[in-house]
C-alpha positions, 0 to 999 in steps of 0.5 A: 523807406519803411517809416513815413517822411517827417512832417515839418512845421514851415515856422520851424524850417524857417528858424533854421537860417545860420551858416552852421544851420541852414535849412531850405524847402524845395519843391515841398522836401525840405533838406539840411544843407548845413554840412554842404555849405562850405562846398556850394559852388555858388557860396553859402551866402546863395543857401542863406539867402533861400531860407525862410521861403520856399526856395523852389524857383531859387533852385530851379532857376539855376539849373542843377545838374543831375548829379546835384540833383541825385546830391540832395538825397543825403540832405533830405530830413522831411517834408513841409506842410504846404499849408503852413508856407507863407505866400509872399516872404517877410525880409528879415536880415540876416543877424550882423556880427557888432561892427568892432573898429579896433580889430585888435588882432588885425590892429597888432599885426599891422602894428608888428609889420611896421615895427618889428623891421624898424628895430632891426635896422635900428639895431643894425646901426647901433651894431655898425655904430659901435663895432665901427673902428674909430 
């Protein structure tokens, strides 16, 4: 490459923590692996559970292939500066979506599955009922 890499702040990459944007730092390169997060084999929570640490030994571990290896070229956007990388990593869960116990959509399907049956066998009677020949 002609320009040298980017040199990112660690408190910046660690920002980068969503399913629609997720960074992670690997063996001191950081990488936006947003656009691979549907097509991980092992899930995107595997990704998000890597961010805001230096995911090396996460990576490491697994035991990559080469061809994963050759992969994260495309999502390589710069290197970290090692001096900015917390030792021990601070916890901080991910944000939860509002728990909403009525799931209205849900709620009307469900309702619509057991009444939609119930009118036609009532209409089916009411036609039976009255095309009956007395």
């Amino acid at each position: 490459m002609a320009s040298d890499p980017k040199v990112l702040v660690f408190e910046e990459v660690a920002k980068h923590n969503k399913t629609k944007d997720c960074w992670l730092v690997i063996n001191g390169k950081v990488y936006d692996v947003t656009p691979f997060m549907d097509d991980h084999p092992g899930g995107d929570e595997v990704l998000l559970s890597a961010t805001g640490k230096d995911a090396t030994n996460d990576f490491e571990d697994v035991g990559h292939s080469d061809s994963a290896r050759e992969m994260m070229d495309k999502y390589y956007i710069g290197e970290v500066d090692v001096a900015t990388v917390p030792l021990k990593r601070t916890y901080i869960p991910p944000a939860k979506n509002q728990y909403n116990p009525d799931k209205t959509p849900e709620f009307v399907i469900k309702i619509l599955q057991f009444l939609v049956p119930l009118l036609i066998l009532g209409l089916a009677f009411a036609v039976r009922h009255y095309t009956k020949e007395k």
